[in-house]
C-alpha positions in Angstrom: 0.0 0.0 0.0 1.0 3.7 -0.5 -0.2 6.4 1.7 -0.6 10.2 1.0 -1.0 13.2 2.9 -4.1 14.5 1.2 -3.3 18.4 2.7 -1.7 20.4 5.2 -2.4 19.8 8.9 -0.4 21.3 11.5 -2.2 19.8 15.2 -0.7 19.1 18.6 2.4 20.0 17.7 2.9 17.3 14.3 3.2 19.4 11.3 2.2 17.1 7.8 2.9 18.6 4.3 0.9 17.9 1.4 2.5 14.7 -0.6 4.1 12.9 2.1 4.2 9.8 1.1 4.7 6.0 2.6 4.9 2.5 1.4 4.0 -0.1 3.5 2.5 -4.1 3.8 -0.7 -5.0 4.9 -3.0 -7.7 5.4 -5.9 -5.9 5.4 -8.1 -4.7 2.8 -8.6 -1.2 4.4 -5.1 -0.4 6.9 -5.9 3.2 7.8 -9.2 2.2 9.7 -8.5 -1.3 10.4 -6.6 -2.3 13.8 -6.4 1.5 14.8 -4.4 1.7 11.4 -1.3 0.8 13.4 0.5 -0.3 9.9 -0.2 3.4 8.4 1.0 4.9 11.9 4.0 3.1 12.3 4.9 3.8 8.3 4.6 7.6 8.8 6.9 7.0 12.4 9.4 5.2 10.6 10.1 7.3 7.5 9.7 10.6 8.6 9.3 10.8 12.5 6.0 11.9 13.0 2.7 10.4 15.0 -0.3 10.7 12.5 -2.5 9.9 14.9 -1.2 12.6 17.5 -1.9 15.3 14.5 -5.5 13.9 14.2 -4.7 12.6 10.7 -6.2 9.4 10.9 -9.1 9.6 8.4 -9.7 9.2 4.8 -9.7 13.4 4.8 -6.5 13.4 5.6 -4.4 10.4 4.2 -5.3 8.3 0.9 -4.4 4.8 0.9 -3.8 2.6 -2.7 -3.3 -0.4 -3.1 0.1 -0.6 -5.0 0.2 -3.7 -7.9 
């Protein structure tokens, strides 16, 4: 899966900036809402140091996830 940062949020301290961008595995069908989209959070964390959850980004608003083939 890929996700994007859909816009620019700046909450609680966690700035995101439109186009962000992380690759990551999943088994399931829909990682930003299934198992508190821990995959999507950790992804974010890893590459560029910052909680998405903690900048209340955690919503199809914010962050588009695809399915990469």
């Amino acid at each position: 899966f890929r996700a994007t940062v859909k816009l620019n949020k700046w909450n609680n301290g966690v700035r995101l900036e439109k186009g962000m961008s992380v690759e990551f595995v999943s088994n399931y069908a829909a990682p930003l809402s299934t198992n508190g989209g821990k995959e999507v959070i950790a992804a974010f964390e890893r590459v560029y140091g910052v909680d998405i959850h903690k900048a209340g980004a955690m919503s199809s608003a914010c962050i588009e996830v695809v399915r990469i083939k």
